[in-house]
Backbone atoms as SQL, in Angstrom:
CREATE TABLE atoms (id INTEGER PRIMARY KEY, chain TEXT, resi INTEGER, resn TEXT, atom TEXT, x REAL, y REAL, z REAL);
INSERT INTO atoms VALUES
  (1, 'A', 1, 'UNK', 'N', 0.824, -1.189, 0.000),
  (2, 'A', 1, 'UNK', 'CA', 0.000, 0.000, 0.000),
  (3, 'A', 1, 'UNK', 'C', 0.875, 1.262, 0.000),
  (4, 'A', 2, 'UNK', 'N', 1.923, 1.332, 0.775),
  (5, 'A', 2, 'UNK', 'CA', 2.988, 2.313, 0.890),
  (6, 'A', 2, 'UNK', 'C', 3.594, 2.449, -0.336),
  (7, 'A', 3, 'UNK', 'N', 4.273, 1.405, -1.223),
  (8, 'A', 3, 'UNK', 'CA', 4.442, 1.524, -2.435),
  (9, 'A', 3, 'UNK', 'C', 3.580, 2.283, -3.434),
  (10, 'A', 4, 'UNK', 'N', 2.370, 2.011, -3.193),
  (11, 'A', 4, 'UNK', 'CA', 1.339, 2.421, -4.527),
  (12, 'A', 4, 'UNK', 'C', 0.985, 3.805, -4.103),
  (13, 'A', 5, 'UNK', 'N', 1.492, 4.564, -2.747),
  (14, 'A', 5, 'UNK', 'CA', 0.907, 5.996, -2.706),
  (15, 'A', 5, 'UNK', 'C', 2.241, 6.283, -2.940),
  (16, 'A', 6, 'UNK', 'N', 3.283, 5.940, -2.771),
  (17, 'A', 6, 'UNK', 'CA', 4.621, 6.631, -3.103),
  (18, 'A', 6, 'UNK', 'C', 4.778, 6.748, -4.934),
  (19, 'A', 7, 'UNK', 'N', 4.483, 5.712, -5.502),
  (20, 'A', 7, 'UNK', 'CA', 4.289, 5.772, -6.766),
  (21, 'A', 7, 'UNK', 'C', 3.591, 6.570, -7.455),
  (22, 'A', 8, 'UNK', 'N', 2.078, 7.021, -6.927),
  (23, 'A', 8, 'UNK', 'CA', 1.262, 7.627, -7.494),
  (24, 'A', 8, 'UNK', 'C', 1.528, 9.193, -7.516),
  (25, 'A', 9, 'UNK', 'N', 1.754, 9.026, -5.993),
  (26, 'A', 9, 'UNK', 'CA', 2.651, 10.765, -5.848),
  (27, 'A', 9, 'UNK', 'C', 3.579, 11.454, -6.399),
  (28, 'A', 10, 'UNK', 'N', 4.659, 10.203, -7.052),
  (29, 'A', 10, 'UNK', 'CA', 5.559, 10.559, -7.983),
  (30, 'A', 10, 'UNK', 'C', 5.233, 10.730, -9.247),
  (31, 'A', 11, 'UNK', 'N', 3.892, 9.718, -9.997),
  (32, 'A', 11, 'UNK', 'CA', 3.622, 10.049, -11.189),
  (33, 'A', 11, 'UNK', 'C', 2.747, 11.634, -11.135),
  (34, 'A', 12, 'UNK', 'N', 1.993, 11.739, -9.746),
  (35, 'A', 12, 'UNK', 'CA', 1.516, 12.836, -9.971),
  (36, 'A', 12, 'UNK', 'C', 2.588, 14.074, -10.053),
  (37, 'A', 13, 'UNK', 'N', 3.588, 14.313, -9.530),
  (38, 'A', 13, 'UNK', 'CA', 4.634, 15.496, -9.118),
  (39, 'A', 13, 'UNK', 'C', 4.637, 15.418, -10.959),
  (40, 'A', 14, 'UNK', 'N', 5.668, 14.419, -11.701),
  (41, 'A', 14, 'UNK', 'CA', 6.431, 14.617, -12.912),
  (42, 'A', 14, 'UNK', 'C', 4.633, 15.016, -13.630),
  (43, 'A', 15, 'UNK', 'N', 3.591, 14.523, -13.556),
  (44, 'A', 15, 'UNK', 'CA', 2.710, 14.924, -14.418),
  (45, 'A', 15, 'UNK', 'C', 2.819, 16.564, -14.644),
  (46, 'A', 16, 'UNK', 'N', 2.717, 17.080, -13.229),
  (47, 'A', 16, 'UNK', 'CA', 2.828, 18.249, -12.675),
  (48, 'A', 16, 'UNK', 'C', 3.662, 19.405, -13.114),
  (49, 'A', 17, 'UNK', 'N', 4.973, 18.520, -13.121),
  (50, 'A', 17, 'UNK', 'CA', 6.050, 19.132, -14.018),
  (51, 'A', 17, 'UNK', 'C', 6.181, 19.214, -15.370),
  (52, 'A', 18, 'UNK', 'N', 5.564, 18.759, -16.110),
  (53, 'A', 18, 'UNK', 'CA', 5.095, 18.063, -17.851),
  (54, 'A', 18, 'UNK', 'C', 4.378, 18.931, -17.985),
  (55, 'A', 19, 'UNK', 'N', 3.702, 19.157, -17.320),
  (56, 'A', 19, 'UNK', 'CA', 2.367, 20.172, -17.801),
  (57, 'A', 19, 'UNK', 'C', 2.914, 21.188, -18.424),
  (58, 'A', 20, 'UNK', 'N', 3.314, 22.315, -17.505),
  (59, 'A', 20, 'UNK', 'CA', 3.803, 23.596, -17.692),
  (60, 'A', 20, 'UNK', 'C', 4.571, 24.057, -19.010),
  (61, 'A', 21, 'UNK', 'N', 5.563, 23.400, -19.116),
  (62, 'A', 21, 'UNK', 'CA', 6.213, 23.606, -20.297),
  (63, 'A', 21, 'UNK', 'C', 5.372, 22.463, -21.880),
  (64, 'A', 22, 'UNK', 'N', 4.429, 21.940, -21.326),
  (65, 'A', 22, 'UNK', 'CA', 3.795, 21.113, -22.731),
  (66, 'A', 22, 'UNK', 'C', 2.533, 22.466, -23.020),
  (67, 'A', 23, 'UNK', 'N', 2.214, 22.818, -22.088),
  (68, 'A', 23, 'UNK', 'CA', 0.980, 23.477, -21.972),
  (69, 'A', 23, 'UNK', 'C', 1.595, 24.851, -21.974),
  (70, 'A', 24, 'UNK', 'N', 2.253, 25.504, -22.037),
  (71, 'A', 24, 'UNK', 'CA', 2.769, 26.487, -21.731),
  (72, 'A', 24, 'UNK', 'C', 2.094, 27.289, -23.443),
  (73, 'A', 25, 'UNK', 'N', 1.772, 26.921, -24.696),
  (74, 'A', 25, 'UNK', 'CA', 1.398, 27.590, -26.242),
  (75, 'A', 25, 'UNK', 'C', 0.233, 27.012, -26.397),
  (76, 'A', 26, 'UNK', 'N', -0.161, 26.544, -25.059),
  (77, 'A', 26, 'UNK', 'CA', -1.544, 26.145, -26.148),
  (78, 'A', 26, 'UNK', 'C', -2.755, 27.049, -24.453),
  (79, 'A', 27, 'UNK', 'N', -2.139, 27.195, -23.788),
  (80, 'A', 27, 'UNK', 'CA', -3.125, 28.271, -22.568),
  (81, 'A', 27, 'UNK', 'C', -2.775, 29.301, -22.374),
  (82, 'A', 28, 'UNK', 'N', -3.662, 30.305, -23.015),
  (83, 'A', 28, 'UNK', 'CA', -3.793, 31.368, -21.970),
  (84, 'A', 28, 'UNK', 'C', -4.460, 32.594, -21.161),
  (85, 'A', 29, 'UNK', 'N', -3.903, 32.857, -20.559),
  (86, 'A', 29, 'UNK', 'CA', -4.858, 33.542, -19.190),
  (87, 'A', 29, 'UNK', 'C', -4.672, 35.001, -19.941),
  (88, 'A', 30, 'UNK', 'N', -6.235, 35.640, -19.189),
  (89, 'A', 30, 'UNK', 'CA', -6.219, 37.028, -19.392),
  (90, 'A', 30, 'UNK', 'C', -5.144, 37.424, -18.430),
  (91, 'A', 31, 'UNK', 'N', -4.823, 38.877, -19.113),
  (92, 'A', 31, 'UNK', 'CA', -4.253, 40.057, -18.303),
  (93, 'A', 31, 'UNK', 'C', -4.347, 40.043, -16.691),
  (94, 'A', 32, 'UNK', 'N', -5.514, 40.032, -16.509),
  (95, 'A', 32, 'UNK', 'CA', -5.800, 40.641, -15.228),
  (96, 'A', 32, 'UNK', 'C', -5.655, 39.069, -14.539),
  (97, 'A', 33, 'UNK', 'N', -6.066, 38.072, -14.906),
  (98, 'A', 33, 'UNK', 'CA', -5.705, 37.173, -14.594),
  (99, 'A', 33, 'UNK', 'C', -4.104, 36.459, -13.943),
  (100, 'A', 34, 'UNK', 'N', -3.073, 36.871, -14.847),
  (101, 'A', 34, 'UNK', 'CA', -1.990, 36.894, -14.765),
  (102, 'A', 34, 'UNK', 'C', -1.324, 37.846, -13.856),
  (103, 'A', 35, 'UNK', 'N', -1.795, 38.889, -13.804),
  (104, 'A', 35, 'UNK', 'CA', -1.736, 40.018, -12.668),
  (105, 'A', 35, 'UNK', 'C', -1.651, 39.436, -11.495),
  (106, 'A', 36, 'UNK', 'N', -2.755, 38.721, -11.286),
  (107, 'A', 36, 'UNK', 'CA', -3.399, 38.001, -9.682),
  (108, 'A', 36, 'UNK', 'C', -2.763, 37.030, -9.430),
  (109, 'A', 37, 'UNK', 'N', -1.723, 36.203, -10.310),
  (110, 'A', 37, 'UNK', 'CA', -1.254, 34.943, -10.368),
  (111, 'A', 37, 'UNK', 'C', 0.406, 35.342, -9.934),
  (112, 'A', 38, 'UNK', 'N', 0.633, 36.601, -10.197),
  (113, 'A', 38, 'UNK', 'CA', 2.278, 37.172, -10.096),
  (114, 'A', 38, 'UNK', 'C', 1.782, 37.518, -8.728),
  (115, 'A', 39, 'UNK', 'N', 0.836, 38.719, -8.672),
  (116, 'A', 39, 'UNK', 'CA', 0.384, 39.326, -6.718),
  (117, 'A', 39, 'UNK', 'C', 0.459, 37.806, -6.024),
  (118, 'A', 40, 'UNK', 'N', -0.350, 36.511, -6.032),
  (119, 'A', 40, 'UNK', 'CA', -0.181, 36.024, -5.278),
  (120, 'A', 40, 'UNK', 'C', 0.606, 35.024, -5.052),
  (121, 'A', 41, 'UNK', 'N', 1.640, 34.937, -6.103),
  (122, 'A', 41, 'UNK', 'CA', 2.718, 34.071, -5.947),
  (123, 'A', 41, 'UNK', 'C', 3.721, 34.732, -5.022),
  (124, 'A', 42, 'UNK', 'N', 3.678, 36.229, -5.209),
  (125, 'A', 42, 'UNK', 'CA', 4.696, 37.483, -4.282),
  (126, 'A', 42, 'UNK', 'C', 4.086, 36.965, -2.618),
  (127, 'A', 43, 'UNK', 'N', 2.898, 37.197, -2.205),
  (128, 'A', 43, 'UNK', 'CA', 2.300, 37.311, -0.755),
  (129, 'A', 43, 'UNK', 'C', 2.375, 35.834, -1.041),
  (130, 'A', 44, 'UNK', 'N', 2.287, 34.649, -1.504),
  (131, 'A', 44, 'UNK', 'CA', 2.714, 33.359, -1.007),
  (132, 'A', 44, 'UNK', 'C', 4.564, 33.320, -0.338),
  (133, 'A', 45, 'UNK', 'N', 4.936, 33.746, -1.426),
  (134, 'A', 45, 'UNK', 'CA', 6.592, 33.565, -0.775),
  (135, 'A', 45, 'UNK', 'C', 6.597, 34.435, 0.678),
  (136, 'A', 46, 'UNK', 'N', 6.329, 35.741, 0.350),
  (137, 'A', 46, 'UNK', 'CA', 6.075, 36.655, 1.715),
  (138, 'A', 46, 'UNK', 'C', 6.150, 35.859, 2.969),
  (139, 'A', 47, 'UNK', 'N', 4.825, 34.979, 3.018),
  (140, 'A', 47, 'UNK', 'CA', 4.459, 34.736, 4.145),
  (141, 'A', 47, 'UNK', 'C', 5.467, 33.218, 4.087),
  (142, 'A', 48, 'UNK', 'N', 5.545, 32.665, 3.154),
  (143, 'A', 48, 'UNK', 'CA', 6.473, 31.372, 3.760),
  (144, 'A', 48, 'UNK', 'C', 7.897, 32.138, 4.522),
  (145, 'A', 49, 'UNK', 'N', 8.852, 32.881, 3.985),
  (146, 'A', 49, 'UNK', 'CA', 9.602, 33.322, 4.368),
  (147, 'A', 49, 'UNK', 'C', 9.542, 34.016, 5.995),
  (148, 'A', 50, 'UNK', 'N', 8.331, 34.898, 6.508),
  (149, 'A', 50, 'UNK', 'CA', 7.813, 35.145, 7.559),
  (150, 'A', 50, 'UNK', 'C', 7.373, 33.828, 8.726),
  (151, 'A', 51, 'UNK', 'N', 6.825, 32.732, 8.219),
  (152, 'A', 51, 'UNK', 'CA', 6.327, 32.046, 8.873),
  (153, 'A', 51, 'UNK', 'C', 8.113, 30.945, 9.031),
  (154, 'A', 52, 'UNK', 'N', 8.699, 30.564, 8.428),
  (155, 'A', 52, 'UNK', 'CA', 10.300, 30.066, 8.241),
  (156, 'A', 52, 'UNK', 'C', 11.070, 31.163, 9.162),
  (157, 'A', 53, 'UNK', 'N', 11.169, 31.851, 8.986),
  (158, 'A', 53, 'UNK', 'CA', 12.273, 32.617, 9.422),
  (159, 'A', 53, 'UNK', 'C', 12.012, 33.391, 10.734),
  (160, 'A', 54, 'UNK', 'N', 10.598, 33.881, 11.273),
  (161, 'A', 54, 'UNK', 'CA', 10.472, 34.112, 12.734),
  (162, 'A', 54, 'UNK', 'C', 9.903, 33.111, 13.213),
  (163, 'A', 55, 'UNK', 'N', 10.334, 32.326, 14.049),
  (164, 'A', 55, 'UNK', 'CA', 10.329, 31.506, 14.704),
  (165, 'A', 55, 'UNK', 'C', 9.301, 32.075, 16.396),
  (166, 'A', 56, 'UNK', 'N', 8.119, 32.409, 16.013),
  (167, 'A', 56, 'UNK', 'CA', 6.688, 32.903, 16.865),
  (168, 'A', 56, 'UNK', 'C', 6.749, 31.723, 17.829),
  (169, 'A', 57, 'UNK', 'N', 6.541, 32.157, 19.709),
  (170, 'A', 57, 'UNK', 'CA', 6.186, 31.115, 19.810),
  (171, 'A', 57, 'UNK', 'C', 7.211, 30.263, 20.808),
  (172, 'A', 58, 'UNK', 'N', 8.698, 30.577, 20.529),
  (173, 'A', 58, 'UNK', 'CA', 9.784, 29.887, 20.896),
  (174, 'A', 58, 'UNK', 'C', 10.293, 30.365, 21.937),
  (175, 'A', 59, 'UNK', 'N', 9.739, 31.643, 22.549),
  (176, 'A', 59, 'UNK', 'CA', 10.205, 32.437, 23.672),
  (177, 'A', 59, 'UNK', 'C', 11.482, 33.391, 23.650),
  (178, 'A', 60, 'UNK', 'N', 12.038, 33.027, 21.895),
  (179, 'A', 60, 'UNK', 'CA', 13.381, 33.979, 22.029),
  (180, 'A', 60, 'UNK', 'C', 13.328, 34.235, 20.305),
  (181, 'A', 61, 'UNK', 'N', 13.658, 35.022, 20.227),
  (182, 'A', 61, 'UNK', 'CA', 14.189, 35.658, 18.953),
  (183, 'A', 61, 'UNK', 'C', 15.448, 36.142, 18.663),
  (184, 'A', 62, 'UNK', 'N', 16.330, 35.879, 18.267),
  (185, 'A', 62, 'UNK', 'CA', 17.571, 36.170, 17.978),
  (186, 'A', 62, 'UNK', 'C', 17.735, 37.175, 17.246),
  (187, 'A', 63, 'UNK', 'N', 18.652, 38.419, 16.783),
  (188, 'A', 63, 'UNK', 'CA', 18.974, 39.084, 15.927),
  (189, 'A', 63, 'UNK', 'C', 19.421, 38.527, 14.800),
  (190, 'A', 64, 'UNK', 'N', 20.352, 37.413, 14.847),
  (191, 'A', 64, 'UNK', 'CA', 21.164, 37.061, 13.442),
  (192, 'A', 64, 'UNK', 'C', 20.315, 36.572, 12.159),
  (193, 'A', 65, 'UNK', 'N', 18.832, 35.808, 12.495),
  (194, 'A', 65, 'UNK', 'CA', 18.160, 35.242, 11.773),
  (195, 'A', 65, 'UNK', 'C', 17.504, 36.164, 10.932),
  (196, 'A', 66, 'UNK', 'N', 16.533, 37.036, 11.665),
  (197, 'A', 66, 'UNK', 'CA', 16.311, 38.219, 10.747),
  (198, 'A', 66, 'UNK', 'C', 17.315, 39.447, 10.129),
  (199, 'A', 67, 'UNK', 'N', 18.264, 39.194, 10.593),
  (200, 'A', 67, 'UNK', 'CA', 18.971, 40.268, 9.790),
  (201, 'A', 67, 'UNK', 'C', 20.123, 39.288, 8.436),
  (202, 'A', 68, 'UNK', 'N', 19.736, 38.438, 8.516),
  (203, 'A', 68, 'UNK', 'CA', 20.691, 37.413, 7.326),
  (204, 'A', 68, 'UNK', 'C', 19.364, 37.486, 6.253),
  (205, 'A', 69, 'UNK', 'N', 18.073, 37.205, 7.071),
  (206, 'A', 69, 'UNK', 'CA', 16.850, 37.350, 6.320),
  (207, 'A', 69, 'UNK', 'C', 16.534, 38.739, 4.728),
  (208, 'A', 70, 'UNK', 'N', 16.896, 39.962, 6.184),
  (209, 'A', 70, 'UNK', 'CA', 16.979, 41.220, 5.615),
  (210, 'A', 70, 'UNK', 'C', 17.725, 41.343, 4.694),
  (211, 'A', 71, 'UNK', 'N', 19.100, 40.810, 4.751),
  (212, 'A', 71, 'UNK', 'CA', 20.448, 40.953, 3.752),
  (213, 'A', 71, 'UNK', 'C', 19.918, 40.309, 2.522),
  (214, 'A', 72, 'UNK', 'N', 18.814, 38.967, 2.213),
  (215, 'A', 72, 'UNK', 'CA', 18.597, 38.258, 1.571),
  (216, 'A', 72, 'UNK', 'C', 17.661, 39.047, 1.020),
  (217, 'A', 73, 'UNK', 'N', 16.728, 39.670, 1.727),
  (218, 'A', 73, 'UNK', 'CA', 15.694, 40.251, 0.592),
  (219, 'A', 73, 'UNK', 'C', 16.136, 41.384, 0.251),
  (220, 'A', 74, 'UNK', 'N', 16.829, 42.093, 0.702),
  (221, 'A', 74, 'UNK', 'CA', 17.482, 43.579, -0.201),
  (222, 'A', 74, 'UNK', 'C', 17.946, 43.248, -1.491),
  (223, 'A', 75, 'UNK', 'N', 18.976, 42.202, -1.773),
  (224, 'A', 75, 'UNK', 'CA', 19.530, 41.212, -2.757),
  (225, 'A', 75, 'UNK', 'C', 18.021, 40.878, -3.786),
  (226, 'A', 76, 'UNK', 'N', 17.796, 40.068, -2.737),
  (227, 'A', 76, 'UNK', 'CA', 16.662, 39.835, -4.189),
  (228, 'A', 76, 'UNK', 'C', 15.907, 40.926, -4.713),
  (229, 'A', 77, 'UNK', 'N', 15.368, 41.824, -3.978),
  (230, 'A', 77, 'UNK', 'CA', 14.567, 43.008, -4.323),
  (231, 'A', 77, 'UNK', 'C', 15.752, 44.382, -5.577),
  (232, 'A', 78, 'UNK', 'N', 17.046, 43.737, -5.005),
  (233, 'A', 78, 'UNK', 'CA', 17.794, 44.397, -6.288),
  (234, 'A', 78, 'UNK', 'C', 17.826, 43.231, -7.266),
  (235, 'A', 79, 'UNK', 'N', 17.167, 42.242, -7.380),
  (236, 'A', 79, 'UNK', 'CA', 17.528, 41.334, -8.338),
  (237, 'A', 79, 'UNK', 'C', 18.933, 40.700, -8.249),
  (238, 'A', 80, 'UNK', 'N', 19.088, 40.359, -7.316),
  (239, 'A', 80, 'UNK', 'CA', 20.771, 39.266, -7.304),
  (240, 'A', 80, 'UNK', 'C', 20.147, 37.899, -8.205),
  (241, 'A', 81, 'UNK', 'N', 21.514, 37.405, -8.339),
  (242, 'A', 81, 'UNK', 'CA', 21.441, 35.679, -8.878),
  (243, 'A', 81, 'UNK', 'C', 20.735, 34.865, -7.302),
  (244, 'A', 82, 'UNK', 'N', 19.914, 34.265, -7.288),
  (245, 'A', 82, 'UNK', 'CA', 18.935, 33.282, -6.460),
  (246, 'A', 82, 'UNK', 'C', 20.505, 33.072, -5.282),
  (247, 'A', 83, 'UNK', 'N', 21.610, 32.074, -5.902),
  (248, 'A', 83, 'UNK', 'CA', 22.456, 31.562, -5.452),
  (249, 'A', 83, 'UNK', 'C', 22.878, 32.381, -4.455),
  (250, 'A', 84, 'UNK', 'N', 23.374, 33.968, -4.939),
  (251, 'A', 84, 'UNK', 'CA', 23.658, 35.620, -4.250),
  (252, 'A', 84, 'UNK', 'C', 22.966, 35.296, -3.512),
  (253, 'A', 85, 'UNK', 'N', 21.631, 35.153, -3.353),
  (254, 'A', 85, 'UNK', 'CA', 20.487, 35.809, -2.473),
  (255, 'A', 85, 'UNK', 'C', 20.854, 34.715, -1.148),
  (256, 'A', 86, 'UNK', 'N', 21.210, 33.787, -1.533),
  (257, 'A', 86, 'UNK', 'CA', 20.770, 32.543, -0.734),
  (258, 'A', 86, 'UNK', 'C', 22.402, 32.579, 0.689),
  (259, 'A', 87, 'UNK', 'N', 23.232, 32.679, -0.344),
  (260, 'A', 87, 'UNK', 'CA', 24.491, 32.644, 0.015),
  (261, 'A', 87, 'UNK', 'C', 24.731, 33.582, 0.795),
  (262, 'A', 88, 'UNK', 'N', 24.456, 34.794, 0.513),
  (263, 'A', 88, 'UNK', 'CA', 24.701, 35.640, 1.873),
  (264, 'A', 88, 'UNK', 'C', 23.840, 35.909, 2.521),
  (265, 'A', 89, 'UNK', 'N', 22.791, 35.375, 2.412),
  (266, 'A', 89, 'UNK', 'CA', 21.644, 35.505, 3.756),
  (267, 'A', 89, 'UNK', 'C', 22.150, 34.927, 4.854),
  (268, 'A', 90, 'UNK', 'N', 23.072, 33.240, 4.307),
  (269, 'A', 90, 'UNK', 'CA', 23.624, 32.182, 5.269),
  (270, 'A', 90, 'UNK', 'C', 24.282, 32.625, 5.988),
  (271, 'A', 91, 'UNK', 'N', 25.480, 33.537, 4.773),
  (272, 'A', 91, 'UNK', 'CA', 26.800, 33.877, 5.740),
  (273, 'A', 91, 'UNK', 'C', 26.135, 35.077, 6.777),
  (274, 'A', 92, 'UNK', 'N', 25.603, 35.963, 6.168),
  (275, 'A', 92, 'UNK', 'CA', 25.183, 36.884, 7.484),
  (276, 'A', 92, 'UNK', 'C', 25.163, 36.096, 8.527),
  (277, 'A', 93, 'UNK', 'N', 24.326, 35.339, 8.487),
  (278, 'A', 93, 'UNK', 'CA', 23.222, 34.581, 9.802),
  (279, 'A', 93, 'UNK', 'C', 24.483, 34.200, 10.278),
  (280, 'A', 94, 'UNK', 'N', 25.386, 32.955, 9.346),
  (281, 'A', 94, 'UNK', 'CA', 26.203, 32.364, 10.353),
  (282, 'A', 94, 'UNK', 'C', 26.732, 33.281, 11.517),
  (283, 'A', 95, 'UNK', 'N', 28.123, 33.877, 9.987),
  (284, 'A', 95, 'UNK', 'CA', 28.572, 35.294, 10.636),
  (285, 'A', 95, 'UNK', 'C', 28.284, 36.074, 11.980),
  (286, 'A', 96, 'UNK', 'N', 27.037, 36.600, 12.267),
  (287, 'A', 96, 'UNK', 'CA', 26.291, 36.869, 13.220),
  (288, 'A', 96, 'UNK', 'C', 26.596, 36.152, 13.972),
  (289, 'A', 97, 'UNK', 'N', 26.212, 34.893, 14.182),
  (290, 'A', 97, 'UNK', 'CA', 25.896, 34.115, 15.294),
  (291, 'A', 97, 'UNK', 'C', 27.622, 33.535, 15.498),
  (292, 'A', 98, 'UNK', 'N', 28.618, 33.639, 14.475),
  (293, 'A', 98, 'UNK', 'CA', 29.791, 33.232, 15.140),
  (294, 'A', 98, 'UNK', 'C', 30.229, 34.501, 16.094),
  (295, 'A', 99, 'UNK', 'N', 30.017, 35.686, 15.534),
  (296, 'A', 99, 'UNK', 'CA', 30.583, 36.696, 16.705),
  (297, 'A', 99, 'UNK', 'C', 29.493, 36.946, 17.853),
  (298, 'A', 100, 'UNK', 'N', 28.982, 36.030, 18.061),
  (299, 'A', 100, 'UNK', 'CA', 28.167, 36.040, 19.379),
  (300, 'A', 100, 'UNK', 'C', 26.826, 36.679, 19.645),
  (301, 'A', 101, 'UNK', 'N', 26.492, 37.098, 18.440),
  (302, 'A', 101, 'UNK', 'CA', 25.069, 37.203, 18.352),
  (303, 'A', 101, 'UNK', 'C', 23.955, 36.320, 18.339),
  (304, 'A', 102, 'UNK', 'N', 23.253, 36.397, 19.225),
  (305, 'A', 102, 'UNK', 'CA', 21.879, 35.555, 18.969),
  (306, 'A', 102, 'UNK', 'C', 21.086, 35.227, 17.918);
């Protein structure tokens, strides 16, 4: 039984992935449509990043996490390479937290 939902889940993911680029000239969405699809792909990441990165809840909040955070979205909001964005969000954070920041 474990087999046949692991299987199915996988044919569903690659279906998933097939789609987009097969389907990509033969659909498409209005304007305003596409509008709503960019807005809420933006406030989806938003909040994953918010809900990941403050840690609500835990009784402590550290400085280093949100400010490696901050370094990461300035980067992306100037458009860095993903890798940029990712890479020095880390080192901040580490950084931070090796010189004794929380």
């Amino acid at each position: 039984m474990l087999v046949a939902g692991v299987l199915s889940l996988a044919v569903g993911t690659y279906a998933f992935r097939w789609a987009g680029p097969a389907l990509r000239d033969r659909i498409r969405f209005p304007e305003r449509a596409r509008q709503l699809l960019e807005i809420g792909a933006v406030v989806l990441l938003a909040a994953l990043v918010a809900v990941t990165t403050l840690p609500f809840g835990t009784g402590h909040l550290g400085a280093a996490l949100p400010a490696g955070v901050a370094v990461g979205g300035v980067l992306a909001w100037r458009r860095s390479p993903l890798l940029v964005v990712v890479l020095a969000a880390a080192a901040t954070t580490a950084l931070l937290r090796l010189a004794g920041v929380p």
